[in-house]
N, C-alpha and C positions, 0 to 999 in steps of 0.2 A: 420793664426796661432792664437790659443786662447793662451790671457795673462792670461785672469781672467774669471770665470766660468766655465760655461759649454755650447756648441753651439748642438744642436738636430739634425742631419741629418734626412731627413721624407723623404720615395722614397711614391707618392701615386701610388696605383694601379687599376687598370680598372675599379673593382670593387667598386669602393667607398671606399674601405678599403686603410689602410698603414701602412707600417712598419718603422722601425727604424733599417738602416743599422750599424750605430753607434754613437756613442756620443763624442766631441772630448772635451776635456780635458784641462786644460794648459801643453801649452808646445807640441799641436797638433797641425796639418794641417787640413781643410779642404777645398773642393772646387780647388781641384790641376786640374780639368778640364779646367777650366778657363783659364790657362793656354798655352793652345792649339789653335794652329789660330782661328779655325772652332769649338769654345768654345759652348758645349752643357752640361748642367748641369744634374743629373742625379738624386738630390735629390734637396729639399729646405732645407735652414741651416735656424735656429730660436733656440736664445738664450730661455731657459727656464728658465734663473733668469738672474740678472743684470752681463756683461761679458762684456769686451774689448779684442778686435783683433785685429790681426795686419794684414793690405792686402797687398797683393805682384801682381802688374799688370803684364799682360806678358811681357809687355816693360820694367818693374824694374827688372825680372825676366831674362830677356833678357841679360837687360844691368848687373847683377849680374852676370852672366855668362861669360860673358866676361871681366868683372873689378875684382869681386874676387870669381872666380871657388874654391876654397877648399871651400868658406862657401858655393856656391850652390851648391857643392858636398853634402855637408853636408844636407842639407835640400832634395836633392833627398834619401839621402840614409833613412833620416828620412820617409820620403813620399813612400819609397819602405815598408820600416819595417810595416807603419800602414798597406797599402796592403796589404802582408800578413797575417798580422793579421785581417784581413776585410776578408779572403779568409780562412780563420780558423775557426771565426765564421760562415762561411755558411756552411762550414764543420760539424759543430755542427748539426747545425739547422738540418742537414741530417740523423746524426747520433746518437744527444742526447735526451734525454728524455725532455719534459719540465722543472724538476725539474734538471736536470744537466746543462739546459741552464740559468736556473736563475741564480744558484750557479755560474756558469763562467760569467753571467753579473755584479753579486754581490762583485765577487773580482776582477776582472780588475775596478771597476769601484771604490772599497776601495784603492787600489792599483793606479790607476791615482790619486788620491787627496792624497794619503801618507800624510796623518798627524798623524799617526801611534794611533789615538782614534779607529779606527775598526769601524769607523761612513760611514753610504754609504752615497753619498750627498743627499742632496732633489730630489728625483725621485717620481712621481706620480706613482698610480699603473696602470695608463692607459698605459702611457710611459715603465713601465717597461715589461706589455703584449709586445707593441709593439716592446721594442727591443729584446725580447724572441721569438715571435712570437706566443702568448697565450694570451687567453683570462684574464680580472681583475679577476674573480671568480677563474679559475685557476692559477692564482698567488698567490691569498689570500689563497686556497689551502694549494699550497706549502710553504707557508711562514708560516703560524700555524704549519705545520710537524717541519720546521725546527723551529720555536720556541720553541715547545712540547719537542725537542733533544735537546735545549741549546744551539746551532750551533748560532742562531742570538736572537736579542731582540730588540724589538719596544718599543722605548720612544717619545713620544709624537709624532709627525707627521713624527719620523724618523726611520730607520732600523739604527742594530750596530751588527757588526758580533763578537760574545763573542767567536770565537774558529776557529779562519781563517785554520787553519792545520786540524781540523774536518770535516769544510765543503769541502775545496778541496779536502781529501779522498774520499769525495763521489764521484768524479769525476772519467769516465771512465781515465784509465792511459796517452791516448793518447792527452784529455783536459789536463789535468794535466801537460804534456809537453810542450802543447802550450800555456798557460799559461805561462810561465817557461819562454818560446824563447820569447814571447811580451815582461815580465816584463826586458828582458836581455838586448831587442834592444833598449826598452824606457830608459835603464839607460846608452848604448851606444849612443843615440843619442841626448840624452839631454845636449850634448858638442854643440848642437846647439843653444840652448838656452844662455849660458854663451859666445858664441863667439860672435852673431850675432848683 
C-alpha cells in the first residue's frame, strides 16, 4: 500500500516498448499478486519520486485473515474497487480517443492527490504517453488544445487543471461514469486507511 507518493506500475512488452497499467496513489494497493502462493508478478512497481509503503507478506496477510477479517475485508474490497477500475481503463484504451484518455488520466490522477489546487502531481510526459498509451508528441499535442480551451495550464514543470467540470465534459458519458464509480469506491474504501 502507498503512504506517501506515487509507486509506477510498468508491464514491459515483447517489443521493447512498455506501458503503464496504473499508478497507485496513497492510500493504494499494489502488487496484490504477491499475494498468491505461486506469486507471479505482472508489472515492475518503481517509485518516481521519493514515497513510503507499507508491505503485506502472504504470511501477514494470511495471519490478518484470520486474526482480524473485517480489516482484510477491508483491504480485499479495496483491492477489488482498484480492479475495476484497472479493467475501466482498458476499457478506455478500446474505446477513447487519445485525448479522452489523457483527460481521464489527468483527473483520476488530480483526484487521488485531492489537495483541491487542481495541480496534477509531477508526471513526466513520457510516463504520461505511457499511461495513455501515446506517443510524447502526441501528448504535447493534446495538452496545447487543452491549454488553447483554458481546460488546464502549465506552470513551471507542472500541469493545473483550471476547469476540472470542462474537461470531464469532454468525456464520452460512459468515462464520465466511471470516473464517478472510482472516485465513490476510493472514498468508500479509504475507511481503510483510518482503520488499519
Amino acid at each position: 500500500m502507498v503512504l506517501r507518493g506515487q509507486i509506477v506500475l510498468r508491464n514491459q512488452l515483447g517489443s521493447g516498448r512498455s506501458f503503464v497499467p496504473w499508478v497507485a496513489t496513497p492510500g493504494e494497493t499494489f502488487g496484490a499478486e504477491g499475494l498468491e502462493g505461486s506469486a507471479s508478478y505482472a508489472s515492475q512497481a518503481r517509485a518516481e519520486e521519493e514515497s513510503e509503503t507499507l508491505h503485506l507478506s502472504a504470511a501477514s496477510f494470511s495471519a490478518m485473515l484470520r486474526e482480524q477479517p473485517a480489516t482484510a475485508l477491508i483491504l480485499l474490497r479495496q483491492t477489488m474497487a482498484e480492479r475495476t477500475a484497472l479493467l475501466v481503463k482498458f476499457g478506455q484504451h478500446a474505446m477513447l480517443t487519445v485525448e479522452q484518455r489523457l483527460i481521464a488520466s489527468l483527473i483520476r490522477l488530480v483526484q487521488s492527490h485531492d489537495t483541491g489546487s487542481g495541480a496534477v502531481p509531477p508526471v513526466s510526459r513520457r510516463l504520461l504517453g505511457e499511461l495513455v498509451g501515446a506517443t510524447r508528441e502526441s501528448i504535447s499535442l493534446v495538452l496545447g488544445r487543452l491549454c488553447a480551451e483554458g481546460l488546464v495550464r502549465r506552470e513551471g514543470g507542472g500541469l493545473f487543471i483550471s476547469d476540472l467540470n470542462g474537461l470531464a465534459s469532454k468525456l464520452a458519458p460512459g468515462a464520465r461514469a466511471a470516473i464517478g464509480e472510482f472516485e465513490e469506491h476510493a472514498q468508500t474504501t479509504g475507511s481503510f486507511r483510518r482503520e488499519a
